[in-house]
N, C-alpha and C positions, 0 to 999 in steps of 0.2 A: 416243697417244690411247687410253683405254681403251675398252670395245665400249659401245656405246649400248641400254641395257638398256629398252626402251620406257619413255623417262623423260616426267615430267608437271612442267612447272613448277608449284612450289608457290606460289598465287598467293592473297592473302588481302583481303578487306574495306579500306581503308585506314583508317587509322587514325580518321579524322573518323566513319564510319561506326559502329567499334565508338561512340565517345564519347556521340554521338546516343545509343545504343539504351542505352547505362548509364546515361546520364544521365536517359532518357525511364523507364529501368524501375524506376531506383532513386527518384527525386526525384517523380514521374508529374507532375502540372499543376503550376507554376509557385506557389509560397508566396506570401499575399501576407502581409508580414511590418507591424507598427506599432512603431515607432521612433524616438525623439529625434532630430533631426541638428542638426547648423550650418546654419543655413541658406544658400541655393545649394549643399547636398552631395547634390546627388541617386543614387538606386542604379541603374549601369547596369543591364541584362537582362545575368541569367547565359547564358552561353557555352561552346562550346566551339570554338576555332577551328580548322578544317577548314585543314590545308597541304598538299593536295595537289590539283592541277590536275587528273589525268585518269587513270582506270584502262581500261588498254587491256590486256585479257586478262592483266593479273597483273602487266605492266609500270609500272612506277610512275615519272612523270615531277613533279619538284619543279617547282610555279609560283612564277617569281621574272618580275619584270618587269625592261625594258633600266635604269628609271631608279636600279635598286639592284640591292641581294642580290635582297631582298623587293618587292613590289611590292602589299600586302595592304592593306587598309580597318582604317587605327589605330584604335584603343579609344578613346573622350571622354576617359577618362582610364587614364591608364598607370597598368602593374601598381605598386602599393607597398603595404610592408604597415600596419598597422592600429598603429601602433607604441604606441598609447596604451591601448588595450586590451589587453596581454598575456597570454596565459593558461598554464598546467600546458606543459610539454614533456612527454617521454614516454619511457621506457627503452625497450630493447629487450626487459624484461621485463615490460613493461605499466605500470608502477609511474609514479606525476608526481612531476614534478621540476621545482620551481621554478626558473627560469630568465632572471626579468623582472629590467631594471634597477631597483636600489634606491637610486635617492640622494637616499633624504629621503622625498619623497613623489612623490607620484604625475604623473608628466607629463602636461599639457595639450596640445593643437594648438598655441597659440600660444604654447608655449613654446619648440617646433620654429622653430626658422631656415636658413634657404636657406644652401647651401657659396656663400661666395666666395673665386676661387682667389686666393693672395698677389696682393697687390697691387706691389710693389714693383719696381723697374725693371730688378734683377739680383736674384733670389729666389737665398737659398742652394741651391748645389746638391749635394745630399747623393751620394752614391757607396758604395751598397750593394756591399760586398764578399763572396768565396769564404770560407765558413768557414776553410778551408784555408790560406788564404795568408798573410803576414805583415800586410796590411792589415784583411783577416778577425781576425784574433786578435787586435788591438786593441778593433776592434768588435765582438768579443766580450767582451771584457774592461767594455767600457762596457755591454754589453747584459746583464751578471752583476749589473754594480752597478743598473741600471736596474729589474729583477725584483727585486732585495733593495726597493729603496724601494718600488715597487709593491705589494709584498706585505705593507710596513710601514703602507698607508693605512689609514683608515678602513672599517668594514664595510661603510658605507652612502654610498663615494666608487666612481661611475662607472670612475675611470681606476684601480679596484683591480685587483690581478692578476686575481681571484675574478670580478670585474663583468664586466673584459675576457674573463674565460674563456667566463664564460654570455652572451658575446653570439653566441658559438658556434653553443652549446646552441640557443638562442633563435629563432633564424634556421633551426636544422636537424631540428630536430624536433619540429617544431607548433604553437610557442608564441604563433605571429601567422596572423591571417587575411589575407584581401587586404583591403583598403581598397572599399568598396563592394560586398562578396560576403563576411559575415561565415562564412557554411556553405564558404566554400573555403581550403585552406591555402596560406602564402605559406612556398615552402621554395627555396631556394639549391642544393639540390645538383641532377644530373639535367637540367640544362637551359642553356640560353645564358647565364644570370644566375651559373653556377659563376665564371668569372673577374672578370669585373667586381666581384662582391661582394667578394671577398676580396682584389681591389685596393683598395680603400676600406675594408675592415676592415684590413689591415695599415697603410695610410696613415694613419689615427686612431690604432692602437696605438704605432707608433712614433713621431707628435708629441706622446702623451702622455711617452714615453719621454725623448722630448729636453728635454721642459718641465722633468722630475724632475731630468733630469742639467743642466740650466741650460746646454744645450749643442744650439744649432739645430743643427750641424751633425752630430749626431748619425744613423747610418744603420745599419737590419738590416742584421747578415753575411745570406749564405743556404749553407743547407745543401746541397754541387752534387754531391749524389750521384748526378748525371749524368756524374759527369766520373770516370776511373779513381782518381786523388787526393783524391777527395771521398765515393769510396761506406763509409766507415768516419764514425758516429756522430761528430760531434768532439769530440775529450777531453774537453775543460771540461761536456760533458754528463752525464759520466761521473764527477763529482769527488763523491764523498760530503760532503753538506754545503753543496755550494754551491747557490746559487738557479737555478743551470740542471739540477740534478739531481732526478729526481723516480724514486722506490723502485718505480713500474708504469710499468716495462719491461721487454721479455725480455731476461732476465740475459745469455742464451748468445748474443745481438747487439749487447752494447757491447764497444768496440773491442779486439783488432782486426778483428773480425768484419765481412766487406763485406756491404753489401745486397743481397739481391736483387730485382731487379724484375718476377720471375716468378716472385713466393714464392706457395707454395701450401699454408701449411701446415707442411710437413716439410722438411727438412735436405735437401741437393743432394749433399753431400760430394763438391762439385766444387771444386777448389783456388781460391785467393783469385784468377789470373792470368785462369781460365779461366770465374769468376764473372764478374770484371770485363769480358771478352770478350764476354760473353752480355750483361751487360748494355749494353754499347753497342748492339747489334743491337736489342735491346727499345725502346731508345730512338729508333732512326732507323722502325723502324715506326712508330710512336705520333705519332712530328713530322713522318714525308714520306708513309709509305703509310697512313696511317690520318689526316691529316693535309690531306687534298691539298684542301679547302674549310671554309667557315667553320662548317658544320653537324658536320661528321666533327670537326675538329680542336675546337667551343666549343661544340656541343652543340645541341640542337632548342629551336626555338621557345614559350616558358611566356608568356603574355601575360595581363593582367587577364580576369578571369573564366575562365579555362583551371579545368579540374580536375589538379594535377600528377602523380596518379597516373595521370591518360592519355597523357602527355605521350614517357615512355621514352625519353628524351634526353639521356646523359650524353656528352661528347665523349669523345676518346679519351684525353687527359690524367688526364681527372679518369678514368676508369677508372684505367689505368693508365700511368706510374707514382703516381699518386697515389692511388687506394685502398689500393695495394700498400706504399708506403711509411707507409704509415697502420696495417695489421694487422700489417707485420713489426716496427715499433717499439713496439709495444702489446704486454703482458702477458700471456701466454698462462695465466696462473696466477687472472688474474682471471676473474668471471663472463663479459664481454660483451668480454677485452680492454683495457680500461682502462689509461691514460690515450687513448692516440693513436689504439687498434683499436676505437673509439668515438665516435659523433660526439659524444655531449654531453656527453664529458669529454676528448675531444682536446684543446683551445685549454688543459687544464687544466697539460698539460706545454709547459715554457717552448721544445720544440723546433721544436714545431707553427710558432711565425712563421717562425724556420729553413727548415722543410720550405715552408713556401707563398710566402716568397720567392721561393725558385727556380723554383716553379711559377710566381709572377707575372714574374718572367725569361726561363723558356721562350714564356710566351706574346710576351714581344717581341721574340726571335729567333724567331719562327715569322712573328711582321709583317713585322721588319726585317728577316730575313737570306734568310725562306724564301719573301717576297712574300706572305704571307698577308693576304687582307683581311677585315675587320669588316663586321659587319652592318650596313646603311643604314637598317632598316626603325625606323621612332618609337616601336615598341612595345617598342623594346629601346634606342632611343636615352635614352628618356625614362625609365624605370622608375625607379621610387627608392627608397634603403635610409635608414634613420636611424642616425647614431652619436652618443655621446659623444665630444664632443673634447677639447683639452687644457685648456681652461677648464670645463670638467664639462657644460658645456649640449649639448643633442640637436639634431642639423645633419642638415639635408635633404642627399641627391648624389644624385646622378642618371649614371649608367654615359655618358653622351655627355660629362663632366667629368673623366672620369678617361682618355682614351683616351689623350691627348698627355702623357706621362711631366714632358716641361720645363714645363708651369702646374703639376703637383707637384711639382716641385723636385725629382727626382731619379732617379738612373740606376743600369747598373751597369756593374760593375768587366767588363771584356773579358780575358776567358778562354778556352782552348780546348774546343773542341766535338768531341771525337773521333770521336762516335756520329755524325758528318754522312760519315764516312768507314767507315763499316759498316754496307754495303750487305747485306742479307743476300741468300744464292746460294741456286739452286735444289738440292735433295738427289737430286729425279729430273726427270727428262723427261718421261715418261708413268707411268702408272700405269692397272692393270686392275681393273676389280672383282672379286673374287673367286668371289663366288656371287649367285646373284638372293636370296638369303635375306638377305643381311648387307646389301642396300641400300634404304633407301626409296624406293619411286619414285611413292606414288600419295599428294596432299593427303590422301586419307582415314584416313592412318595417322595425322594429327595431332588431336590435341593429343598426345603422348608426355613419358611420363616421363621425363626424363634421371639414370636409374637406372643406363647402362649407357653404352658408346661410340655414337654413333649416327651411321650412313653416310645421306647424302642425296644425289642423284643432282636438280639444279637444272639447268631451263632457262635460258639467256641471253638468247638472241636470240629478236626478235619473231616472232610466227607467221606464215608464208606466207599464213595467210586475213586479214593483217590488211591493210587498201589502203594505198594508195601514199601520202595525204596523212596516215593514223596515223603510220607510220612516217619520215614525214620529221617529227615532234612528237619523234622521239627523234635526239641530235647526240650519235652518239659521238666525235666531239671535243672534245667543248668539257662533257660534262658528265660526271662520275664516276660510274662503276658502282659501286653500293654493297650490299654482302652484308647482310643484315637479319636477324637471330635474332631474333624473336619469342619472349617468354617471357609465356605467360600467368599464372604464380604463380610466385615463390619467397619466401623467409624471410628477412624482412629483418633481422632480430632476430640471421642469423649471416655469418662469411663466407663470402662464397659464390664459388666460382671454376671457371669451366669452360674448356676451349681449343679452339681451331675451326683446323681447318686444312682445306687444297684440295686435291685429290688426290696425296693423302699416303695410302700404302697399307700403312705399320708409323708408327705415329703415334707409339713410345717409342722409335722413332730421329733422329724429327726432332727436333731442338732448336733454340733461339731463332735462332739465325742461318740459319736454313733458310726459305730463299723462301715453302716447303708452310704456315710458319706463319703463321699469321693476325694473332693475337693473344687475347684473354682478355677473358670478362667477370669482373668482377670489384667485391663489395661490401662496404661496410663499412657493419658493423651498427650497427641506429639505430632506434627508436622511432618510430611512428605514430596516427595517431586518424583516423577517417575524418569526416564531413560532420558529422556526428550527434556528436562526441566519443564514439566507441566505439572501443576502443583495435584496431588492427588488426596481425597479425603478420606478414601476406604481403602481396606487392604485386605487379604486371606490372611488365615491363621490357622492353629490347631493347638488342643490342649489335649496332655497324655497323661494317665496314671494308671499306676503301677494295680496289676491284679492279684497275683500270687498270693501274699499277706492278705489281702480282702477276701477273695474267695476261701479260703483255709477258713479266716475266722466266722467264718458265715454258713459252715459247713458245707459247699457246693461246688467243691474240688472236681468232681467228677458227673457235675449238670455238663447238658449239651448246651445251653440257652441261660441268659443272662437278661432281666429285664432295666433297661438304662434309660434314669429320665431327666431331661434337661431343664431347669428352670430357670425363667430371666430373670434377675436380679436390676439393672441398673442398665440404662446408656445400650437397650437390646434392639431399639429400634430398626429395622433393616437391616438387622443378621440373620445371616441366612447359614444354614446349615447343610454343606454341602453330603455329611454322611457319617456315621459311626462304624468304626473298625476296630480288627484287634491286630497286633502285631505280633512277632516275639523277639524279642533283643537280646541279644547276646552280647552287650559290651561290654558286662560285669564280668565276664565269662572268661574271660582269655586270663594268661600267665601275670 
């Protein structure tokens, strides 16, 4: 136990509060706006939904009620976007980028029709396979020729490669509003709405895929650069010439070159055996200790009317390994990274469905294997995306339609999982602080620069002045202690990557399989516009990881103080750290 340096828990506003006063100083009285609509389309009252029950001297308790996750007062109508009015996306250099579908003209409302799932009594069931393995390299083979026809359609055909790629775009940076809050954006990444979307965007892409090949039972390989056999790009991506090879990528990461999923940037010139090591560890954080309820592992609450830049909610997945595997397969030659280390040219490279396969994989061995539960609450059951399907026309879903894999008709291939077996160990026991200089210990030091490494010195446990019925409002059993970095600004426009470890006292000796580590936040760069369409190049954030498991293994269950140190990694220029917190969550917690 290191000495207790008269620490102060860093305790800040919750988040609803900031939202209020941004909202109240940016926006001041409420617009009254004059409008066309359909009629019964009335505009709810803008919003911002407040998720947090009670601030008790710094301590943050998540309200979920017994009958769900959530237990919150639904929106009249759920979040969706505006899909008929599209507007400009937006580079990471300011610049617009059209990104609307084109097929023909222009879509209606009622051109929009509701998902019904196959109807049939035995729906083909497709079986997505490992790039890797022999049944992968078939379906890969079909998925080469599937991208040749694709790319052979029409300019102005939805199921084009080009179309499929900008629905990306479209969805990621700017190009739709919500639906009854034209002044708010409707964006996918950041929030509970990351995996669901991109279930339903890969489900569309791949029955167009089947249509061309005249073959339902046609199924995405996935790219399982979770697996030690799988962390090398697969060849056929690599073939000059063919339709899965695309010229913006970093050269010096096609095969045999293993991924990393701690990439920051620069070269590891750590051997392919001892990559692959590290990366298993990265990955059992990310699915068990960072992982361990439905907010940590799929990300925070965006609901209609939300403003999403209040939101600061990306799980840990889409952090990492998926932003990560997004800037190490992108082009470091290019401006912004291009194809993959971009949001609104990733979907541009034919890898991208590859890569989010797997991620829609991991998410059902995080349900199926790790117990993990989904959100109950309407406002996420209900939400809806529009696509193109394989008959060219625009289909309403709704994320409560896609949970159950068999009404889609498909599955995947069962492979091993080694990173469920790399636990990462502690490197030390205790750790001292060094000087009262090197730590922070008082809120007032914040907001800081993350210019440099930064030591913080966090309370845990509730105050001795707080009563008796406060403190039974907090069950450390049953809800996860959750570490909170608050970022009041960084650059979205690059990438950005920091590392957070817990009293870790030489922080370039810990490495990924070391208990001390935390994990990373970590961005991939992307275009924005604020209310106003005024292009914006920084944004807030937050990254969370899970304590429970960390403290246990560290033995310091029952420390009052925790010492937390930030390091810049990549793209940290003018971020600023608005504060470190703990919270407790309870979304795992419910029936």
């Amino acid at each position: 136990m290191f000495p207790l340096i008269t620490p102060t828990y860093f305790g800040f506003p919750p988040f609803f509060s900031h939202a209020f006063a941004k909202t109240a100083a940016k926006n001041g009285p409420p617009n009254i706006r004059c409008e066309s609509k359909p009629a019964g389309d009335s505009v709810p009252t803008r919003k911002q939904t407040p998720e947090l029950k009670f601030d008790r001297r710094g301590f943050l308790l998540l309200g979920f009620g017994s009958s769900g996750i959530y237990n919150t007062v639904s929106t009249e109508k759920p979040l969706s976007p505006d899909f008929v009015n599209c507007g400009d996306a937006v580079r990471p250099d300011g610049r617009p980028i059209d990104c609307c579908p084109d097929p023909g003209s222009p879509p209606s409302s009622s051109d929009v029709s509701d998902f019904v799932p196959p109807t049939a009594a035995a729906p083909t069931r497709r079986v997505r396979s490992a790039a890797q393995t022999a049944a992968g390299a078939a379906a890969l083979a079909k998925y080469t020729k599937a991208v040749e026809l694709m790319k052979k359609l029409p300019a102005d055909d939805p199921r084009s490669f080009r179309q499929q790629a900008d629905v990306h775009c479209a969805y990621c940076d700017g190009a739709y509003a919500q639906r009854g809050f034209p002044d708010l954006r409707f964006e996918i990444h950041e929030s509970w709405l990351f995996f669901p979307f991109h279930r339903w965007y890969l489900y569309f892409f791949e029955r167009i895929c089947a249509r061309l090949l005249d073959d339902d039972a046609f199924a995405l390989p996935f790219w399982n650069w979770d697996g030690p056999s799988g962390m090398e790009i697969p060849a056929p991506f690599a073939i000059p010439g063919s339709p899965l090879h695309d010229r913006r990528r970093d050269r010096s990461h096609l095969p045999p070159a293993v991924a990393d999923l701690n990439w920051d940037g620069s070269p590891t010139g750590l051997s392919p055996e001892k990559q692959r090591y590290y990366n298993l560890s990265v990955m059992y954080k990310q699915m068990v200790n960072n992982g361990v309820t439905p907010r940590l592992f799929m990300g925070q609450p965006f609901k209609a009317g939300d403003d999403i830049s209040l939101i600061n909610g990306a799980g840990s997945i889409e952090t990492a390994p998926h932003n990560t595997i997004h800037v190490w397969t992108g082009d470091p030659r290019e401006p912004n990274g291009e194809n993959m280390g971009v949001f609104y040219s990733a979907a541009r490279d034919p890898i991208f469905y590859t890569h989010h396969a797997n991620i829609d994989r991991l998410w059902t061995i995080w349900a199926d294997k790790l117990g993990g539960k989904v959100f109950t609450d309407p406002d996420w059951l209900e939400t809806s995306f529009v696509f193109y399907n394989e008959d060219k026309k625009p289909v309403r879903v709704k994320t409560k339609d896609c949970l159950d894999l068999s009404r889609l008709g498909y599955a995947y291939q069962e492979i091993e999982t080694p990173w469920l077996n790399a636990k990462p160990k502690p490197r030390l026991r205790e750790v001292r602080v060094r000087s009262p200089d090197d730590v922070i210990t008082d809120d007032r030091d914040f907001p800081r620069e993350l210019n440099e490494s930064l030591n913080i010195v966090v309370k845990r446990r509730p105050s001795r002045k707080m009563s008796s019925s406060e403190k039974e409002n907090i069950n450390y059993e049953n809800e996860e202690e959750v570490l909170v970095i608050e970022i009041t600004e960084y650059n979205i426009g690059r990438h950005v990557k920091f590392d957070v470890y817990v009293n870790e006292d030489d922080v370039e000796s810990c490495m990924p399989d070391s208990t001390e580590f935390l994990g990373s936040f970590v961005s991939v760069p992307r275009g924005g516009h604020d209310d106003d369409d005024v292009v914006v190049t920084s944004a807030r954030g937050a990254q969370r990881f899970g304590l429970s498991n960390v403290v246990a293994e560290l033995g310091v269950e029952e420390d009052e103080v925790l010492m937390v140190t930030l390091v810049p990694r990549t793209g940290c220029a003018g971020l600023t750290v608005g504060g470190v917190r703990i919270e407790f969550d309870a979304s795992g917690s419910g029936p």
